[in-house]
C-alpha positions as CSV (number, residue, x, y, z in Angstrom):
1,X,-3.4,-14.1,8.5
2,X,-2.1,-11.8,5.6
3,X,-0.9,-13.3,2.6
4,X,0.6,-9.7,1.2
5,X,4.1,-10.3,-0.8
6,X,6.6,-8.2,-0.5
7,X,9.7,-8.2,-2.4
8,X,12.3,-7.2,0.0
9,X,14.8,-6.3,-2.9
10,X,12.6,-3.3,-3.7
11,X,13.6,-0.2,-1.7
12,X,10.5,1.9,-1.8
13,X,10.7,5.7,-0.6
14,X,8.7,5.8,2.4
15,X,5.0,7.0,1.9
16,X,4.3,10.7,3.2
17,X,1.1,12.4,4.3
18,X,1.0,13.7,0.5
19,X,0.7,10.3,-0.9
20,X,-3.3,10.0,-1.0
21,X,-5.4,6.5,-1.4
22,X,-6.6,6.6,-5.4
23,X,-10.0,5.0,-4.0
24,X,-11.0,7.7,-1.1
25,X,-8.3,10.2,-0.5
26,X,-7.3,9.2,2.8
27,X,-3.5,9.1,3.7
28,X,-1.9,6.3,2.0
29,X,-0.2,3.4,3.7
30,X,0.1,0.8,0.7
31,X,1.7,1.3,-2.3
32,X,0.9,-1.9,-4.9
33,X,2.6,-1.9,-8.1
34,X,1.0,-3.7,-11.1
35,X,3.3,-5.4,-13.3
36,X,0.4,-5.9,-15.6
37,X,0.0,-2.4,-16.0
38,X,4.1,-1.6,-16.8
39,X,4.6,-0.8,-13.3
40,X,1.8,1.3,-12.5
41,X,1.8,2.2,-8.9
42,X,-1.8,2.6,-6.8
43,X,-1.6,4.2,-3.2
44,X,-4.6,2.6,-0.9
45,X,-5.1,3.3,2.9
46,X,-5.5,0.6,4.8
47,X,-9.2,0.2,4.6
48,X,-9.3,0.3,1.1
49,X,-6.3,-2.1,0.7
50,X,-7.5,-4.5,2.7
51,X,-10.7,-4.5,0.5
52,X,-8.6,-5.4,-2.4
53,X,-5.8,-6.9,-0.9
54,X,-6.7,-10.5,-2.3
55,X,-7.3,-8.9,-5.7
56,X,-3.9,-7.7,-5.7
57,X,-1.7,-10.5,-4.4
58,X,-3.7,-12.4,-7.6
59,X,-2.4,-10.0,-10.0
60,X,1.0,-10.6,-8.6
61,X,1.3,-6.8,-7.6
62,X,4.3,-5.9,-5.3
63,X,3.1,-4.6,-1.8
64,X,5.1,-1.9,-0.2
65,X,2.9,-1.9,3.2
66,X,3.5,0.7,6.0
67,X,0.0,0.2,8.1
68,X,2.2,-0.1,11.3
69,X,2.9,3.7,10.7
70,X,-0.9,4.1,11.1
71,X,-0.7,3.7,15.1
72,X,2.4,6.2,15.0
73,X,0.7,9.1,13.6
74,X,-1.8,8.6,15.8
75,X,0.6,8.6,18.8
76,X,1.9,11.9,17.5
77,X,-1.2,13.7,18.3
């Protein structure tokens, strides 16, 4: 079970295939915002967010998630 927060006040534009994971360079899925770091935003696919996922809830980041889009991209092909 996934124990992301999302704040559903926050209207996020919806990630495209330009937005790149910071760790590999993948598409990005996950945007987490940092309010630590002033609002610094990091883009993870969903491998690499998953990774840190527990990290990030900790830190209080905001999660804007779109993994589900994952299968429709794929379904495009």
């Amino acid at each position: 079970m996934s124990t992301t927060t999302i704040d559903p006040t926050v209207t996020a534009a919806e990630l495209t295939r330009q937005d790149r994971c910071d760790r590999c360079g993948a598409q990005a899925y996950v945007k987490a915002t940092l309010p630590t770091a002033d609002g610094m935003d990091l883009l993870f696919c969903g491998h690499h967010f998953r990774a840190h996922e527990l990290k990030l809830v900790a830190a209080g980041a905001t999660i804007h998630d779109e993994r589900h889009r994952i299968d429709e991209q794929l379904s495009e092909h």
